[in-house]
N, C-alpha and C positions, 0 to 999 in steps of 0.2 A: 471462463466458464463458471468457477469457483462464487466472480461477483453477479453472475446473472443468479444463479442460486438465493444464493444473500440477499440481493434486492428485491423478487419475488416475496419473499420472508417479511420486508419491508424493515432490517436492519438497518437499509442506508438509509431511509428514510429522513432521519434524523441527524447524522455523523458524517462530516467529510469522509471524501472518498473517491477512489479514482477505478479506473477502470483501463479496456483495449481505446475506449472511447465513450461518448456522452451517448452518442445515439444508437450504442451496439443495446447500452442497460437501455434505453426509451424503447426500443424496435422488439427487443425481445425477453425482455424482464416482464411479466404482467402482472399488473398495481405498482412498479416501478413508480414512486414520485418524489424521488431527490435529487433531482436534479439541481435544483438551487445549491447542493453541499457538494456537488461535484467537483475536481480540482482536475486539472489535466497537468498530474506530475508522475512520476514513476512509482513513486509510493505513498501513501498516507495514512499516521495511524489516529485513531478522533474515538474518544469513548470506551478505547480498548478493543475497535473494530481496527487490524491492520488490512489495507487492501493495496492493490499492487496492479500495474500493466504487466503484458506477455512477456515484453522486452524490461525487465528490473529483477533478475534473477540474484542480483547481489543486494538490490537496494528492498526487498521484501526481508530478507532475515538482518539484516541489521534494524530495521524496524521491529523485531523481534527483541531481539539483542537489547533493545533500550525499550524496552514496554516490559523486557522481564528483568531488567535494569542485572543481565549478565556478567556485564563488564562493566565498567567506569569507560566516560565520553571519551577518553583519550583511546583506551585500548581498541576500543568500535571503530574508533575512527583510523585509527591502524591497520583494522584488521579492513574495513572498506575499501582502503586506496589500496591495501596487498592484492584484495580478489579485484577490483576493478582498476586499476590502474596498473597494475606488478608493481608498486611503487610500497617498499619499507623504510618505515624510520623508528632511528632510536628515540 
């Protein structure tokens, strides 16, 4: 709901970006026209625009996590596989 906002705005216009799907921003975004920068991945961050699907509830704040460069690559990546995987390493 967040990206159909946004794209109205015409933020994505310009900046990779993903969404629930391509045709959810086309069908009811209006003046939506970035389609071209579209990516059908769970998260993407482009210009300092983070955008995220319904289903990426782990992979939206670690795109955070490294756009506010919170942690260093290693501990993000730690802390990713923890919440999505239960999977910890030293």
């Amino acid at each position: 709901m967040i990206n159909k906002r946004v794209a109205r705005k015409g933020f994505l216009d310009h900046s990779e970006h993903t969404s629930n799907a391509l045709f959810y921003l086309q069908n009811f975004a209006v003046n939506y026209s970035g389609s071209n920068n579209y990516k059908d991945e769970l998260a993407v961050t482009d210009n300092n625009i983070i955008t995220a699907n319904g289903i990426a509830p782990i992979e939206f704040p670690r795109e955070i996590f490294k756009t506010l460069k919170l942690y260093d690559k290693i501990e993000i990546e730690k802390w990713f596989q923890l919440f999505k995987h239960g999977i910890w390493t030293e």
